[in-house]
SENU-844882 format. One line per field, with one value per residue (C-alpha): residue in one letter; x, y, z. Coordinates in Angstrom, 1 decimal. Each point is the difference from the previous one (the first is absolute). Example, Ala and Ser with C-alpha at 12.3 -4.5 7.8 and 13.67 -1.06 7.14 Angstrom:
// residues 2
resn: [A/S]
c1: [12.3/1.4]
c2: [-4.5/3.4]
c3: [7.8/-0.7]
//
This chain:
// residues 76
resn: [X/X/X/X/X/X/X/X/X/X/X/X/X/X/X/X/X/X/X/X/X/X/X/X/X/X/X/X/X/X/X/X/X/X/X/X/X/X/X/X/X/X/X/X/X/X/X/X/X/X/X/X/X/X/X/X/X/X/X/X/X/X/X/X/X/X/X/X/X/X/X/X/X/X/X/X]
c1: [-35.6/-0.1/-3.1/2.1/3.2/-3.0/-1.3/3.6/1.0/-3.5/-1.3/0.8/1.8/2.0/1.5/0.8/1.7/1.9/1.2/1.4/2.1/1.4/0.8/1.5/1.8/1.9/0.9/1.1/2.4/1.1/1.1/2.0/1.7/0.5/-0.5/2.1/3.0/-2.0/1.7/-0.5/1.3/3.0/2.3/1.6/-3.8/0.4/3.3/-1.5/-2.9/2.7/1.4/-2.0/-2.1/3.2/0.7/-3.8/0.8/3.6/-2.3/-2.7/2.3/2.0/-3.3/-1.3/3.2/0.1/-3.4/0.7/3.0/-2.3/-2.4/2.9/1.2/-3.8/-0.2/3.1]
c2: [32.6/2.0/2.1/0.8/1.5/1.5/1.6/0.9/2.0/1.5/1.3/3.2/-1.6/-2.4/2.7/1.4/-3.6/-0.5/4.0/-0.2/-3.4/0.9/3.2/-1.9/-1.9/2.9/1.6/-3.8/0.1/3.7/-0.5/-3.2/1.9/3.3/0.2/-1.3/-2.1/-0.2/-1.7/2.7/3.1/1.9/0.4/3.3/1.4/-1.5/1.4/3.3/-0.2/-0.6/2.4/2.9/-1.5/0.5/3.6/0.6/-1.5/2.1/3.4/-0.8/-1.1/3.8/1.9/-1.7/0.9/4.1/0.3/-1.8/2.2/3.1/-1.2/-0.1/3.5/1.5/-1.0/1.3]
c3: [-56.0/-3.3/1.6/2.9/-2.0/-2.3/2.7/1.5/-3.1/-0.9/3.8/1.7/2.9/-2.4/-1.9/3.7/1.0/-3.4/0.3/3.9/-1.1/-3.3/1.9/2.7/-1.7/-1.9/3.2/1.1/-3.5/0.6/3.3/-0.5/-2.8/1.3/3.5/3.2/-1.0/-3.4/-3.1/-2.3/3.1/-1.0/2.8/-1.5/1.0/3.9/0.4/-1.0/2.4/2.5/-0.3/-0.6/3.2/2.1/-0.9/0.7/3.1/0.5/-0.6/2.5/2.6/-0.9/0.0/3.3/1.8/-1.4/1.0/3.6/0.3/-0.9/3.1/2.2/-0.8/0.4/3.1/1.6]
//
């Protein structure tokens, strides 16, 4: 057993393995903490988002309607 963690910690491909899960396993921590309905998320931040996503949405839905309205009178 000992020559198989030896050889886990000490090869090229072990360092490789013991890398992708300690790294997993920080995104794993980060993301029950901070990500959706995380314990750690400030709602201030989503209420934000919210918002600034809706008046993105407002001035897309404005600029798509000018620029239909500006088709409409080219053609005429």
């Amino acid at each position: 057993m000992s020559d198989i963690l030896e050889s886990l910690f000490t090869g090229t491909f072990g360092g490789v393995i013991i890398m992708t899960l300690v790294s997993a396993a920080v995104i794993f921590f980060l993301r029950v903490l901070y990500g959706p309905r995380g314990v750690l998320r400030d709602p201030k931040w989503d209420e934000s988002n919210r918002r600034i996503r809706r008046q993105e949405a407002e001035e897309r839905e404005r600029r798509l309607k000018e620029w239909q309205e500006r088709g409409e009178r080219d053609e005429h």
